[in-house]
C-alpha positions in Angstrom: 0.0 0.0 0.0 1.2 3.5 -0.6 2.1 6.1 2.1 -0.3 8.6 0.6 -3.2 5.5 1.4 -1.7 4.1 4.5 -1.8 7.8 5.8 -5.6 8.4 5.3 -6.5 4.9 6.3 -5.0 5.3 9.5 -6.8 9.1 9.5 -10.4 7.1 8.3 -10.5 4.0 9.9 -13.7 3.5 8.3 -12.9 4.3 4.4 -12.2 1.0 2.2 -9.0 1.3 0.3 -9.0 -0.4 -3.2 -5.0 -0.1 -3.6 -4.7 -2.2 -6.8 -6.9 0.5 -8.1 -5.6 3.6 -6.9 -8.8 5.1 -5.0 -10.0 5.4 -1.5 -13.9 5.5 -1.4 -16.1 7.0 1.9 -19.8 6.2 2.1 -20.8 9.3 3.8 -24.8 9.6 5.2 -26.1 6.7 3.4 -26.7 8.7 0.3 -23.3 9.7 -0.5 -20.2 8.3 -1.6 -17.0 9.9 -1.7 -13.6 8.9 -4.0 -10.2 9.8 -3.8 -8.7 8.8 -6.9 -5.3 8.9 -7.9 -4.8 9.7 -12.0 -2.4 10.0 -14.1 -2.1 14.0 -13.5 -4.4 14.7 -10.9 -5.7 13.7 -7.7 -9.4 13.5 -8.0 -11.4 14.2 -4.8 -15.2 13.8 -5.6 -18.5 13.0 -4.7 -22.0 11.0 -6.0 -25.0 10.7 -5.2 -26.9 7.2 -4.7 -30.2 8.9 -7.5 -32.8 6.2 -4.9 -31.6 8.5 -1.8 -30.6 11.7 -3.0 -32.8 12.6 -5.6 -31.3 15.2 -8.4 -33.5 17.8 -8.7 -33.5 18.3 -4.9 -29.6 18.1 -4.7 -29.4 20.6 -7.5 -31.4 23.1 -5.7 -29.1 22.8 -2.8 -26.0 23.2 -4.4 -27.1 26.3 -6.0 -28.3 27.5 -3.1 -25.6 27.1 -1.0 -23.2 28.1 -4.1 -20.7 24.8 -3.6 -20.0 25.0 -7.3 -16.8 27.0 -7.7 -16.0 26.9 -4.0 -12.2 26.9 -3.8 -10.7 24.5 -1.2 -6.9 25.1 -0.7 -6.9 26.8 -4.4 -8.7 24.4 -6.1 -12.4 25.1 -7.2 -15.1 22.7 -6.9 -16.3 21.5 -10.4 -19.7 20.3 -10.9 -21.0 17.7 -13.7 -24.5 15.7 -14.4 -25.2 12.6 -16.1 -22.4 11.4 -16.8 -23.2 7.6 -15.4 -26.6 8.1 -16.2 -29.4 11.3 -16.5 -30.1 10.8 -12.4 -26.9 11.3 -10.9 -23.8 14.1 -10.4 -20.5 14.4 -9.0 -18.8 17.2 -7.4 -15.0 17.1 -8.0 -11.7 18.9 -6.7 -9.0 17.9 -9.2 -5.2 18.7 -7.6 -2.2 18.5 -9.8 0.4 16.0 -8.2 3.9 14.3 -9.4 5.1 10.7 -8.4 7.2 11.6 -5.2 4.7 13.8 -3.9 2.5 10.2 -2.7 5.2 9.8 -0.1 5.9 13.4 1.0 4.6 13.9 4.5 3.4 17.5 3.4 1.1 17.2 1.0 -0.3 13.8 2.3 -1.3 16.1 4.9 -2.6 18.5 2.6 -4.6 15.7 0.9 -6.1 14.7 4.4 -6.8 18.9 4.5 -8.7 19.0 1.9 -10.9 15.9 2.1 -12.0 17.2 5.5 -12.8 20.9 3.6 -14.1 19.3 1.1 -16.7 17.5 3.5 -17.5 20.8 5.5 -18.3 22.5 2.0 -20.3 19.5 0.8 -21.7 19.1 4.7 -25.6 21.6 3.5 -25.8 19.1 1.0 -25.2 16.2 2.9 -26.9 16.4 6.1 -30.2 16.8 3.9 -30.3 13.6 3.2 -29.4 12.3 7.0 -31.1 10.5 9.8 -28.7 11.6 12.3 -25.6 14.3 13.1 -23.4 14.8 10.2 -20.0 15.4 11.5 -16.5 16.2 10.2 -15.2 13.3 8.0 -12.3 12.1 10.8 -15.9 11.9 13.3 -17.9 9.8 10.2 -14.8 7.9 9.0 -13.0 7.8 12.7 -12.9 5.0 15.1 -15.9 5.3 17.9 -14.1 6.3 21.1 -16.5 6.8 24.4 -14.1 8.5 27.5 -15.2 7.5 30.9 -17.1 10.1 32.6 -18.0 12.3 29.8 -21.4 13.9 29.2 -20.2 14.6 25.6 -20.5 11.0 23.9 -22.8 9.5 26.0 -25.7 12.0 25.7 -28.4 12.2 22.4 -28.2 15.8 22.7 -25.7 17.9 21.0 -23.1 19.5 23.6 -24.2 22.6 23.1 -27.5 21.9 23.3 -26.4 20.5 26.8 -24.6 23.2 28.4 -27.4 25.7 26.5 -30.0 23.4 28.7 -27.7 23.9 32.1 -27.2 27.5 31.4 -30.6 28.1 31.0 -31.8 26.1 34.0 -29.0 28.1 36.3 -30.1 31.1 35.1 -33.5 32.5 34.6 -32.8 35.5 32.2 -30.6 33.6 29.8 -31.3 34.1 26.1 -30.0 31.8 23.7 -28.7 33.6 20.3 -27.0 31.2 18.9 -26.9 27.6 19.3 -25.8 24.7 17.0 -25.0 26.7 14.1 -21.4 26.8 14.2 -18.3 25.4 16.6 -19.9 28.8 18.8 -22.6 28.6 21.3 -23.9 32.2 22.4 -25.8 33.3 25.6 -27.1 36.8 26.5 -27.0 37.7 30.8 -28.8 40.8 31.0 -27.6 39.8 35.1 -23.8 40.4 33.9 -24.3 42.6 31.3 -27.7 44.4 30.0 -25.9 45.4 26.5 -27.8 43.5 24.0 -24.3 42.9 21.9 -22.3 41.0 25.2 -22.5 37.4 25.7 -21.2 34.5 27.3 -19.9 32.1 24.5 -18.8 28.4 24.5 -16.5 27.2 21.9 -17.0 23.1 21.2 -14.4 23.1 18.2 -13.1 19.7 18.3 -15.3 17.7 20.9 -13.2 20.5 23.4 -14.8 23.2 25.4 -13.9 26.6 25.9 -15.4 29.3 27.3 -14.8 33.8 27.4 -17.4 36.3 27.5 -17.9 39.1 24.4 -17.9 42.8 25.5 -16.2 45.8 24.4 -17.1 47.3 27.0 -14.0 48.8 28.3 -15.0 49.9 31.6 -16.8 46.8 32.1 -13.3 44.8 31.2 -11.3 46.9 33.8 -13.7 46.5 36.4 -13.6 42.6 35.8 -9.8 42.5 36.1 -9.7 44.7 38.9 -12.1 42.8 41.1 -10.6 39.1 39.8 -7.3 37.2 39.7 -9.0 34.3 38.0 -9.6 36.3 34.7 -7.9 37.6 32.0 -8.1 39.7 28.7 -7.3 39.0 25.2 -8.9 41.1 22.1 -12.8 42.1 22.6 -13.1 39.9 25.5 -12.5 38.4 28.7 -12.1 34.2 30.0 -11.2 32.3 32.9 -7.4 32.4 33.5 -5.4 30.2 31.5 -8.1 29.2 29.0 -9.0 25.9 30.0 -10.5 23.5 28.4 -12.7 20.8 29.1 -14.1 17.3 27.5 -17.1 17.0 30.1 -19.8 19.4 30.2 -21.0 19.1 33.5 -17.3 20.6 35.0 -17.2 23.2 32.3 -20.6 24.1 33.5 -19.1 24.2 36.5 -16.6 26.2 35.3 -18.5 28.7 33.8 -20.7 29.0 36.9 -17.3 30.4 39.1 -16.5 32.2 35.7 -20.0 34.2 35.6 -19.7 34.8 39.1 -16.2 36.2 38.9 -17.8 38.9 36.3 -20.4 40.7 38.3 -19.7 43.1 41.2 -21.1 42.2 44.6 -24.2 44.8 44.3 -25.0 42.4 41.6 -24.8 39.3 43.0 -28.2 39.3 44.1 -30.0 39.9 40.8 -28.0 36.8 39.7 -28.6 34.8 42.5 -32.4 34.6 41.5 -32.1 33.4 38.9 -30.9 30.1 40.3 -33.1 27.3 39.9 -34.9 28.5 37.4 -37.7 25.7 35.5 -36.7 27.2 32.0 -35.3 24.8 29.6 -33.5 25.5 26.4 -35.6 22.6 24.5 -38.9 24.6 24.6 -36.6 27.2 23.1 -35.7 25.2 20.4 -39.0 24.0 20.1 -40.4 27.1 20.0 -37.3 28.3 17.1 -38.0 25.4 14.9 -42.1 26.2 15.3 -41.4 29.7 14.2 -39.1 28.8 11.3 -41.5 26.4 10.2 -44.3 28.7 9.8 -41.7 31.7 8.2 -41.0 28.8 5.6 -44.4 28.5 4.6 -44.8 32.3 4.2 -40.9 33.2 2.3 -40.3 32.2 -0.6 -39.0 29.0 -1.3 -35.5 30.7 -1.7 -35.3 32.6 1.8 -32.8 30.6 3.8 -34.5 30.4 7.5 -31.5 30.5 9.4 -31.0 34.4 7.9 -34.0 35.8 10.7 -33.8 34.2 14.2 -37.3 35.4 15.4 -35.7 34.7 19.2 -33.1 37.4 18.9 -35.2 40.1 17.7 -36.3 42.2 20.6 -39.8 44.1 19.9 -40.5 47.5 21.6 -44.3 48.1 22.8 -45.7 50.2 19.9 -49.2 52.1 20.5 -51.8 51.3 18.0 -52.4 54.9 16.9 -48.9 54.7 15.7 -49.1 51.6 13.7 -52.7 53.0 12.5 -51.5 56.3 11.3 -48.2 54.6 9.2 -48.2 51.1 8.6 -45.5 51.4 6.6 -43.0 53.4 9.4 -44.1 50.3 10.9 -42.4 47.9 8.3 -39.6 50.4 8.5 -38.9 49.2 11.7 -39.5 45.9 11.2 -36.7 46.2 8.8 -34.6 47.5 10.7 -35.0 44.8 13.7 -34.4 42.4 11.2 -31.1 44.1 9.9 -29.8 44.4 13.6 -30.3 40.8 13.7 -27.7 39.8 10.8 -25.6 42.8 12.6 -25.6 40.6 16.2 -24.5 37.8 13.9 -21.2 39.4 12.9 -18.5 39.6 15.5 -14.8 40.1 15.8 -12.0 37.6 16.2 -11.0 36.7 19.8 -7.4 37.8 19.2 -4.5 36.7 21.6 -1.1 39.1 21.9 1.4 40.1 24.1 0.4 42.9 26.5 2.1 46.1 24.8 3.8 48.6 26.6 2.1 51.6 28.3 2.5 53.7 26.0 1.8 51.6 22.7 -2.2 50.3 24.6 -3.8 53.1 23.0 -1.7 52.8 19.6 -2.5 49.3 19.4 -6.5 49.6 20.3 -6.4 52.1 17.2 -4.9 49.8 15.2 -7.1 47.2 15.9 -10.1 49.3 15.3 -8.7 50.7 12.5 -7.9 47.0 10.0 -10.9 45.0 11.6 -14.2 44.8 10.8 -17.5 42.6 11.8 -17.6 39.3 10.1 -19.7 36.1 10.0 -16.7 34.2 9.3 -14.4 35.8 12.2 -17.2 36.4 14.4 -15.6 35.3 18.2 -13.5 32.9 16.9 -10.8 32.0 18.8 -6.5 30.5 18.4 -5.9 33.5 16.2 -2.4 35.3 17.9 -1.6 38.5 16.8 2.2 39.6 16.4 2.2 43.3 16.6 5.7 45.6 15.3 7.1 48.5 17.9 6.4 50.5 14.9 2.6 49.7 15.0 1.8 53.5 15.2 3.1 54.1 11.3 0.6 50.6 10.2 -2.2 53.2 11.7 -0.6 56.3 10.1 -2.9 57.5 7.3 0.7 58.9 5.6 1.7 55.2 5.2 -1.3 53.0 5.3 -4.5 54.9 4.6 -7.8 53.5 4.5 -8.3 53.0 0.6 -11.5 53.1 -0.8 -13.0 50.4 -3.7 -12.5 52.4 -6.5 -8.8 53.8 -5.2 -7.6 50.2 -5.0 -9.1 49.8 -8.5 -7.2 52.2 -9.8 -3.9 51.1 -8.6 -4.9 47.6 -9.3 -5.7 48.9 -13.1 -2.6 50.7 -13.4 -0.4 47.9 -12.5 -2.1 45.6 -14.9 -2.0 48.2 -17.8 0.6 50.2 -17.5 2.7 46.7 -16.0 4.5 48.9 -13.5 4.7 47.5 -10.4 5.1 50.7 -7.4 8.2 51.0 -4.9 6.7 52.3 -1.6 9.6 54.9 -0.5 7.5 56.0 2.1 7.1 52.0 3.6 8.3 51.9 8.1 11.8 52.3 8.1 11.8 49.2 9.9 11.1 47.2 6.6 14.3 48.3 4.8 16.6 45.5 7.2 15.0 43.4 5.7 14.6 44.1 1.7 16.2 46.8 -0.5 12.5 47.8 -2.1 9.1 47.4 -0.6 6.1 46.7 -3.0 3.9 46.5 -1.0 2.1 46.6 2.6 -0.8 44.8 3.8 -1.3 46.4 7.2 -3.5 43.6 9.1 -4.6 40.3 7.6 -5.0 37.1 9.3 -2.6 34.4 7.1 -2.3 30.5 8.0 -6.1 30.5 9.8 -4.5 31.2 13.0 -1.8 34.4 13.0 -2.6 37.9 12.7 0.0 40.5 11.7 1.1 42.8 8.7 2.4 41.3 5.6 4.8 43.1 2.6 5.9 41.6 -0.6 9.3 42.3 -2.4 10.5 40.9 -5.3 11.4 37.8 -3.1 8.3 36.9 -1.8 6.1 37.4 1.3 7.2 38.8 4.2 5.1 38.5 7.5 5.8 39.1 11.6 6.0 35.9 13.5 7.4 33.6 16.3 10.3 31.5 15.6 11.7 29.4 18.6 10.4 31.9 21.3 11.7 35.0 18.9 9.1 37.4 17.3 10.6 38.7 14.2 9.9 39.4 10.1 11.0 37.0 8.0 9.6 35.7 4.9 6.7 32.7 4.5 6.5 32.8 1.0 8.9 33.1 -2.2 7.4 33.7 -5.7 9.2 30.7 -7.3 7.3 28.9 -5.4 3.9 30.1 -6.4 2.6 28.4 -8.9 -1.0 29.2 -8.7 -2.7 33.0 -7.2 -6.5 33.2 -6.4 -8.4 36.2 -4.9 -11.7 36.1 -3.7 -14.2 38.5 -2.2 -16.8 37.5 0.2 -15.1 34.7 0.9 -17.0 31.7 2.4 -19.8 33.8 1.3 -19.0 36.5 3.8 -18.7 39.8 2.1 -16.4 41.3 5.1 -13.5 39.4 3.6 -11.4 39.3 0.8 -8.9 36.1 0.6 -5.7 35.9 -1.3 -4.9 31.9 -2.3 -0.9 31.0 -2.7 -0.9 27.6 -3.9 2.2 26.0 -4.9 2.9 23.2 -7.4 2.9 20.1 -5.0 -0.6 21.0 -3.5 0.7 22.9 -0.7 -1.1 26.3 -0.2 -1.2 29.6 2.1 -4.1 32.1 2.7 -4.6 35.5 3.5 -8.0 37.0 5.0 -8.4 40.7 5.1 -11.3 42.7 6.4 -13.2 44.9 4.3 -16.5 46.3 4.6 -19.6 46.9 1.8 -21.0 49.9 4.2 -17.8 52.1 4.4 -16.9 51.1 0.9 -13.0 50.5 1.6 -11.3 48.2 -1.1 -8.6 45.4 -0.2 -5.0 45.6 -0.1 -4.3 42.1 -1.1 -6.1 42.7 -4.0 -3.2 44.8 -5.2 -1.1 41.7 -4.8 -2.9 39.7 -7.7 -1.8 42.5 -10.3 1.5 42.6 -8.9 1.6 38.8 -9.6 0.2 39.1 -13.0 2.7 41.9 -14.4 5.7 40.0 -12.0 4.2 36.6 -13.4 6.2 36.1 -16.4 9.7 36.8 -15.3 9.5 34.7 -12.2 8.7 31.8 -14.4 11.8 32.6 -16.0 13.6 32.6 -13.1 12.5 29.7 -11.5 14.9 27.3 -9.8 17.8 30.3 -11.0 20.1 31.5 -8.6 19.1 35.4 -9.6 16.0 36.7 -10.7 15.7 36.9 -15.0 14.6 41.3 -15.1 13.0 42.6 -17.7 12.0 39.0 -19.0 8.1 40.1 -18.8 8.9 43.6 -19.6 7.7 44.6 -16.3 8.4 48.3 -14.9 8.8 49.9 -11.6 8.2 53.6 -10.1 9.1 55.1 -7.1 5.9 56.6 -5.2 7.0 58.7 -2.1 3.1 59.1 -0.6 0.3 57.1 -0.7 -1.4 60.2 -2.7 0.9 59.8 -5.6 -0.7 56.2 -6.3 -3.7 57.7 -6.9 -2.5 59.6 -9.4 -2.3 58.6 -13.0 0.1 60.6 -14.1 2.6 59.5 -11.8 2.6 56.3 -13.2 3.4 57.5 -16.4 6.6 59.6 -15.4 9.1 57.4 -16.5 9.0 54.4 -14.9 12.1 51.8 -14.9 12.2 49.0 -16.9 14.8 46.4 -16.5 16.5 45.5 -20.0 16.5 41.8 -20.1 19.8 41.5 -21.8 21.8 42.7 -18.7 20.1 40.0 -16.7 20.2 36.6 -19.4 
């Protein structure tokens, strides 16, 4: 058997491996099958439905609506094809280019094993449709059953959340569930700790593993917590028990989070939480009462209104008099609107974003800058693992004379200027900082969160990708990515269909692959830096395929250009890129 199938049999117990063959095949559901098929060219990763149990038309509606066509996982797109077996059935496909010695290299076994379980999560609307029961990740469907002793989490029928949503809600009488098996997040509103409607406790299950923090950005509020408790502590927009723990039984981190709510209210408060102990409120009859709700709201939406998009529960309704509603029905709808577009709003979040404490005088620099580069996301909302490496020079990444807040159509105009003119800009006026580490800075990307879990500035030179990070206990720039190693660039806004962020794909040639999210915002209008990158690439594109596996870089081969711009101003103006810009004769560098 080959590595590349030894590693995912030992990954999916449960998969049957046809080695003579070369494919691994997952029955997923009961009306599902998944391959992994190794080609002559290509890995094939794809899926098919069984026509008795997943009917077409059905399965077509889904797929459209949840857009899984095209869906990129790790830089390759999703492809979608009918009756090719026969007129009833479909596949959905990620083909990923591969040579011979790849099938033994640890890395991109790994990143085959990466992108099954992607591939799954995309596929997991489609395929939970047609369940009986919980549909999982594919190590839980295609994994070995393991039951710990004295855990809640296995044993139990419900879901964990909707366990410690049950506990939570039985402890405390004004609990209000907002969210609750929707995503790896469970959210609960405590008017008791906090009356602002935005605050929550939250409980991340990620993994079978529970954690727990509390959402405010309240900053008084945070102050007064650490002030009154050596058992808490801060990290971005939030606060959590010391140490983060993390649990695999739900009745101690119910427990947990007991001590943990206690530890956030003053002592003038203690009463007001203290009856709401014992409270006969259960979060099934919530649940009932949600599905009820969503059941009727389906048979009065159209058929193309996704339910999940209104949460009747969160909306809170003031008492309007009648004359009002009489006298303008339609202010009435108005409002109604409105409710319903603070509802998406409570939705979004920020990242839970772990640093180093700055020093006294950088706090207020480094708030600013946080402020500044983020923005409310579904996709980021209270996530947590995301660690943030902040420069001492933080104050010029929030400097509108270095990094200003470009708008759409200002980043489409540099963007359009590279491509046409094929100049690609020298930022003179880059941190000072950046030139011990590169002659020429091309660009900046002041905040973007790259590898899923690390936060930081990025810059690009004709070398590559430069980021801050941790290397064996030492935070410094260094670069993650070189351009002869690139062999594939993919940009995408609204990324997993959140319009908040824009994601920049670097794939390379053996399937390996690196992502950049940035946060941008439809409202304020405010266009993406990485999207500069992708026109930097394209004019760049030619001349580092020329110089791949070269000791020196092949100029002028593409007949690229470069101009000096000393202010962010003079990018935005045309004629700058027109004043004689330097272009490389290719003769000098053959």
């Amino acid at each position: 058997m080959i590595k590349l199938f030894k590693k995912i049999q030992d990954t999916y117990p449960k998969c049957r491996v046809q080695d003579d063959k070369n494919y691994v095949s997952f029955s997923v559901g009961g009306a599902f099958v998944y391959e992994l098929r190794i080609q002559q060219d290509v890995i094939r990763l794809l899926a098919s439905n069984y026509p008795a149990k997943a009917g077409f038309v059905e399965c077509f509606k889904i797929i459209k609506q949840y857009k899984i066509e095209g869906k990129p996982i790790n830089g390759n797109k999703i492809i979608y094809e009918a009756g090719l077996r026969s007129a009833d059935k479909f596949t959905l496909r990620i083909e990923i280019p591969y040579n011979k010695s790849n099938l033994t290299n640890d890395d991109f076994i790994n990143s085959i094993i990466n992108s099954c379980e992607k591939f799954h999560n995309v596929l997991m609307p489609l395929v939970s449709n047609f369940s009986k029961g919980n549909i999982g990740s594919l190590s839980e469907l295609m994994g070995e059953t393991k039951v710990e002793k004295n855990t809640k989490i296995s044993s139990s029928s419900k879901s964990i959340q909707a366990q410690i949503a049950d506990a939570v809600c039985k402890k405390y009488k004004d609990a209000v569930v907002k969210k609750v098996d929707k995503d790896n997040y469970l959210d609960i509103h405590l008017p008791s700790v906090n009356e602002k409607k935005g605050t929550h406790l939250f409980f991340s299950t990620s993994k079978e593993k529970i954690k727990m923090g509390f959402y405010c950005r309240d900053e008084a509020f945070i102050d007064k917590v650490l002030a009154s408790s050596n058992l808490i502590e801060t990290y971005s927009h939030g606060v959590r028990p010391l140490g983060n723990p993390e649990f695999t039984d739900v009745s101690l981190a119910v427990q947990q989070a007991e001590q943990f709510v206690k530890s956030l209210i003053s002592e003038s408060s203690q009463s007001a939480l203290e009856d709401n102990i014992n409270s006969l409120s259960s979060v099934y009859q919530y649940l009932d009462n949600m599905q009820s709700d969503e059941e009727e709201s389906d048979e009065e939406e159209s058929e193309d209104l996704d339910s999940e998009d209104v949460e009747s529960d969160d909306v809170e309704s003031d008492d309007v008099e009648s004359e009002d509603v009489e006298s303008d029905d339609e202010d009435a709808d108005d409002e109604d609107a409105d409710d319903e577009d603070a509802d998406e709003d409570d939705e979004k979040g920020f990242p839970l974003i772990s640093y180093r404490t700055p020093s006294e005088e950088l706090k207020d620099v480094v708030k600013a800058y946080f402020k500044k580069w983020q923005k409310p996301s579904f996709l980021y909302a209270w996530r947590m693992g995301i660690t943030a490496y902040i420069p001492e020079f933080v104050e010029q990444l929030v400097s509108d004379e270095i990094c200003p807040v470009f708008t759409e159509e200002q980043i489409k105009l540099i963007y359009d200027k590279i491509n046409d003119e094929k100049v690609i800009p020298i930022l003179g006026y880059a941190p000072p900082e950046l030139f011990m580490h590169t002659k020429h800075v091309w660009w900046i990307v002041p905040f973007c969160i790259w590898k899923e879990d690390v936060a930081s500035m990025v810059f690009v030179d004709k070398n590559g990708f430069y980021a801050l990070f941790e290397t064996d206990g030492e935070v410094e720039i260094s670069m993650i990515f070189p351009w002869d190693k690139l062999y594939q660039l993919d940009i995408e806004y609204a990324a997993d269909d959140d319009p908040n962020i824009c994601r920049l794909t670097l794939s390379q040639e053996n399937g390996g692959y690196l992502t950049f999210d940035e946060f941008i915002s439809e409202e304020d209008g405010n266009g993406s830096y990485l999207h500069v990158i992708e026109a930097i690439w394209e004019a760049r594109r030619e001349t580092i395929e020329a110089s791949r596996d070269l000791s020196s870089w092949k100029e002028g081969t593409g007949g690229e250009g470069f101009k000096l711009f000393n202010t962010p101003s003079e990018l935005l103006d045309e004629k700058q890129w027109l004043d004689n810009p330097n272009r490389p004769d290719p003769r000098f560098f053959a």
